[in-house]
N, C-alpha and C positions, 0 to 999 in steps of 0.2 A: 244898386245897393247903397244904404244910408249908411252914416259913421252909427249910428244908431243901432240900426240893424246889427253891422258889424260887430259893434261893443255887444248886443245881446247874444248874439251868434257864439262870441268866444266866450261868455261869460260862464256855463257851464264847464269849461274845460280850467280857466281861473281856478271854479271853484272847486272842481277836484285837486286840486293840486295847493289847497288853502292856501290860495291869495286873494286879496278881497278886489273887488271887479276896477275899485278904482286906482287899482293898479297899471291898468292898460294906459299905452302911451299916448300921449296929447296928441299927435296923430296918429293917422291910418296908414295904411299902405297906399289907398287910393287916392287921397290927398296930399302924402308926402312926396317931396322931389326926390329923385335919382341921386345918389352921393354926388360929389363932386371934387376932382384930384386932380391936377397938373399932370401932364404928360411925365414931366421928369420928375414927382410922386413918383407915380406908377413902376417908371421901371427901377428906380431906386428899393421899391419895396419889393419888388420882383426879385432883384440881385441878392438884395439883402437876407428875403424871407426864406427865396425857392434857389435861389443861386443860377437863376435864370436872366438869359442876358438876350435881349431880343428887339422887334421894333413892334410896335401897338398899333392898332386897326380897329377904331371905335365901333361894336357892336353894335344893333337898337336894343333895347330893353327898357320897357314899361314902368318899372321901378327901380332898378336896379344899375350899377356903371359896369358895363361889360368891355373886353379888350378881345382879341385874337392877337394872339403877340406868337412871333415868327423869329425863330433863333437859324442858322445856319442848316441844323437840320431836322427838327420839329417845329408843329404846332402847337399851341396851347388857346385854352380858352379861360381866359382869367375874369370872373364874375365876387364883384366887390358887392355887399348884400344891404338893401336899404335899413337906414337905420330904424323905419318902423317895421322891420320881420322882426317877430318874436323869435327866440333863440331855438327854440320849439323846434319850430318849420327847417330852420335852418339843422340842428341836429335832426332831425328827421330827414330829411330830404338829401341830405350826407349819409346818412346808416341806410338809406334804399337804396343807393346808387353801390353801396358797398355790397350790399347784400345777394343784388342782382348781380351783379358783377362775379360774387364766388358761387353763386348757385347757377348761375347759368350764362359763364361765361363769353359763349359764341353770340348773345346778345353784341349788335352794335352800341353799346353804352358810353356816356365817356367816363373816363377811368380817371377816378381823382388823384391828383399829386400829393405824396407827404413833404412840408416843408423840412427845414433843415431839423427843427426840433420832435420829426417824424409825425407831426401832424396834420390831418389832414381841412380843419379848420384854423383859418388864419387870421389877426384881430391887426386893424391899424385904426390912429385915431383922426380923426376927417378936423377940418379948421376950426371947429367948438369944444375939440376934444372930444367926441363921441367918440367909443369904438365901435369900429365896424367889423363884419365877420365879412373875410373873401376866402376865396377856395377857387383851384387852377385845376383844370382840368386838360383833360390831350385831349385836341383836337380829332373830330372827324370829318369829314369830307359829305358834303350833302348841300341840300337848299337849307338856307337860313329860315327858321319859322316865317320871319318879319316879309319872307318872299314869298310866302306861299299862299296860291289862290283859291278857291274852294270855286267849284264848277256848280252852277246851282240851275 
């Protein structure tokens, strides 16, 4: 896919929601790098946001800074969101996990954490002052996508 492609792709969705297409950000998703935070970032914002105190286990993720952070006795999976995700995908992809989660619970899902201010999207701002949206999750127990093989 082209950044092109990309911009035409989302442009219809733009434009229902009147913003004009040259609103989309200077990059893509596919060309943007991964956030990037210092370790003691990380957990300082974790203490501060979630009141969670733990040690961090860098996840892979494609665009994104992911953590597995291990407190005494849970897991969590704390996914910091690149700053080119439209805010969109992001509430969106937060209200499905919600969704599934009361409608059918016995799904293995991971169950999103509210931070101290009962929310369950979290903003901090990366070295240019961007904010970024993270969201912590409880961990589950499986293979990592990033490990999984497909048999062909």
């Amino acid at each position: 896919m082209t950044d092109q492609q990309s911009i035409k792709d989302f442009a219809p969705t733009l434009e229902r929601q009147n913003k004009p297409v040259s609103s989309l950000p200077d990059t893509t998703l596919v060309t943007s790098t991964p956030p990037s935070f210092s370790e003691n970032e990380v957990k300082t914002f974790l203490k501060d946001v979630y009141g969670v105190i733990g040690g961090l286990t860098p996840l892979p993720s494609e665009r994104d800074l992911n953590y597995l952070v291990t407190t005494e006795t849970k897991k969590y999976v704390l996914r910091i969101s690149n700053e080119a995700e439209p805010k969109e995908h992001i509430d969106f992809g937060t209200a499905l996990l919600t969704h599934v989660e009361e409608k059918a619970p016995h799904l293995p899902i991971p169950s999103l954490v509210l931070n101290n201010n009962d929310k369950l999207i979290s903003t901090l701002n990366n070295a240019e002052g961007k904010e970024l949206s993270a969201r912590l999750a409880k961990y589950h127990d499986g293979i990592p996508l990033s490990k999984v093989t497909v048999d062909q």
